[in-house]
N, C-alpha and C positions, 0 to 999 in steps of 0.2 A: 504494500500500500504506500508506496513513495508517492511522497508531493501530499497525501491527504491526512487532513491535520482532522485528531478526533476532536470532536465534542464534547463538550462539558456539559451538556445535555441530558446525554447516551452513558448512565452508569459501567464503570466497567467489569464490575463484581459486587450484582445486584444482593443484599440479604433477603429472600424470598422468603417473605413470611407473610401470606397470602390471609384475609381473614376467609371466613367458610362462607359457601354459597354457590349459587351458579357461575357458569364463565363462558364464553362462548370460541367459537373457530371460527376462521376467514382466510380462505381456501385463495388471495390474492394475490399471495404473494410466493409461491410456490415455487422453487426456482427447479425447473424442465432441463436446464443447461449445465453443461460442466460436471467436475470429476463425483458428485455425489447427486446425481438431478431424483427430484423427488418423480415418481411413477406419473407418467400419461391418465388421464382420467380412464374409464374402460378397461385395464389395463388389469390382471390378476391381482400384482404387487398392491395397485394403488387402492384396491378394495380391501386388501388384506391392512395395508394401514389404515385406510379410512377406518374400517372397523376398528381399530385397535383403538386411536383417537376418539371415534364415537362410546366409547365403552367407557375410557378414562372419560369421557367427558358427564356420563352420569352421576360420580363422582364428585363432591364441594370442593373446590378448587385449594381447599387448604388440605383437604385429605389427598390429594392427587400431590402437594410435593412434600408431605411426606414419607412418600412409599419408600419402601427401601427392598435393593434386594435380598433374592434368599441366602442363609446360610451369612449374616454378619458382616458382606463384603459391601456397606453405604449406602447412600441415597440412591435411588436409582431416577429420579430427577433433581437435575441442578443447572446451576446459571454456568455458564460459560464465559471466563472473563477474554474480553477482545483482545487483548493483550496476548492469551494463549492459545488464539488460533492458529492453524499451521498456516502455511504460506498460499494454500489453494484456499485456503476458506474465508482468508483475508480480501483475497482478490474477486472473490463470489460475494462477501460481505460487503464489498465496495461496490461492486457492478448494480447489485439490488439497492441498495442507497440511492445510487446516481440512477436508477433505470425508474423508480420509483420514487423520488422528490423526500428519502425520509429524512435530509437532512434540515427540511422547512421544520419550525417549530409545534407548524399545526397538523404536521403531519404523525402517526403515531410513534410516541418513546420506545423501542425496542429493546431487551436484555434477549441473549441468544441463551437458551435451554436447552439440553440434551437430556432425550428418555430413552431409556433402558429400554430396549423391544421385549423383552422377555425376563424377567427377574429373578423364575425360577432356575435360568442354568447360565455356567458363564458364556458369554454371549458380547461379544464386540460391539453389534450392530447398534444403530440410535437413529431416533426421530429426532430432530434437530428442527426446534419451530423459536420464533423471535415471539416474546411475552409483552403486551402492553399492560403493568399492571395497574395504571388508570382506569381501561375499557374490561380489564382484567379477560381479555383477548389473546388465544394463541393461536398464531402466523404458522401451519409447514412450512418450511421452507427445502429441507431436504433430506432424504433416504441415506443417512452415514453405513452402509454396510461393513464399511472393514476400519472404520472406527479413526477415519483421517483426517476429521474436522477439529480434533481438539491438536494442538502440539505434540509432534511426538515425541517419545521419548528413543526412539530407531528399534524398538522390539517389533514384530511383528505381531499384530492382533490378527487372530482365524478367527472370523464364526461358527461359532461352535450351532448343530442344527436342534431344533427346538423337538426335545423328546414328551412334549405333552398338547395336548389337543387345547387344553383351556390356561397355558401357565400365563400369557399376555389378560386373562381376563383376570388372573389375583389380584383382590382378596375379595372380589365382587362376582364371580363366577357366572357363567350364563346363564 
């Protein structure tokens, strides 16, 4: 992100501490392009997330971050400070800014979230949606499968493949 200068606006390591209630999605900003695009409408993947979003989303939005997952291993939602995006997610965080005007003041405040797809097993993969907690609104923005939106640390992250029919619907079951 050379040459662009952040904002003091745009928190860079939100304390998400949401009070409980409804919250809603807005499917507008969904970024289709680049090294993690989130699924084409239609699309097997993009159903299989949709669901998974529409299920956390029955959910009070203060119970949704503090899920954690199984087995002791932390939050399985949390803020993502901009500071510690890798280099492609920077230049994706930039494009979406500039493609979409977020950096007008009336446009919505964004903190970048990453969620656990699966909490019951270890699992690389993340939903990666920008939080307005004003409109208390969450933005998809993009399908993380091998887990390369946060900095890395040069380990390789596998997807490990999900051995249970219902573990994206804990603790709210179908």
């Amino acid at each position: 992100m050379e040459g662009r200068k952040k904002k003091s606006v745009r928190t860079s390591y939100p304390l998400l501490n949401p009070d409980p209630g409804p919250w809603a999605l807005d499917w507008s900003l969904a970024d289709h392009e680049g090294p993690f695009p989130w699924p084409q409408p239609r699309c097997e993947e993009f159903y299989l997330l949709a669901g998974y979003l529409a299920r956390l989303n029955r959910l009070p939005l203060d119970e949704v971050f503090a899920l954690e997952r199984a087995h002791g291993r932390g939050s399985a939602i949390h803020a993502l400070a901009e500071e510690g995006l890798s280099s492609p997610a920077e230049e994706r965080w930039a494009h979406l800014i500039e493609a979409h005007g977020l950096d007008d003041p009336s446009k919505p405040q964004l903190d970048i979230v990453t969620m656990t797809y699966c909490i019951e097993h270890v699992d690389a993969r993340r939903v990666v949606v920008g939080f307005d907690g004003q409109t208390r609104t969450m933005y998809p923005l993009w399908w993380d499968q091998n887990h390369e939106v946060s900095g890395s640390n040069g380990s390789q992250q596998v997807p490990q493949p999900c051995e249970s029919d219902d573990c994206h619907h804990h603790p709210w079951s179908a």
